[in-house]
C-alpha positions, 0 to 999 in steps of 0.5 A, spaced: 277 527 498 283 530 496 288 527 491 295 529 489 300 526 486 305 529 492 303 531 499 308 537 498 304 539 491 298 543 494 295 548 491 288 551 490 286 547 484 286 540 487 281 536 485 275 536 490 270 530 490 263 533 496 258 528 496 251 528 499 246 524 501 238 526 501 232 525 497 231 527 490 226 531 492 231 536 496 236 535 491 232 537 485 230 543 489 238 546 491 241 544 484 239 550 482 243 553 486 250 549 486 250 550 478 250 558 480 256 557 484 260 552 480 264 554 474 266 548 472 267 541 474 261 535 473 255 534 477 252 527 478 246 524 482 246 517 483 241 512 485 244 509 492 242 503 497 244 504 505 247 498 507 248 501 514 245 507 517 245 510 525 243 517 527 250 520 532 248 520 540 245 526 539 240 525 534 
């Protein structure tokens, strides 16, 4: 998700939301690595519930 405040006003240092789902287990283990690569910003881990969940027709 990108927000700005005008469509014309794009630069590098927009806002940027990335969102994963996956277990806690899988989480723990890369967040080692996403906190080396960030250099700054806020990382949360939330607790979800899956209203709806269907796998695409390939998998």
């Amino acid at each position: 998700v990108i927000h700005t405040s005008s469509i014309l006003r794009l630069s590098e240092d927009l806002p940027l939301v990335i969102e994963v789902v996956d277990t806690a287990e899988h989480l723990e283990a890369v967040l080692p690595e996403v906190d080396r690569l960030m250099k700054g910003g806020l990382i949360t881990m939330e607790k979800v519930r899956v209203l709806r969940y269907a796998p695409d027709e390939k998998g």
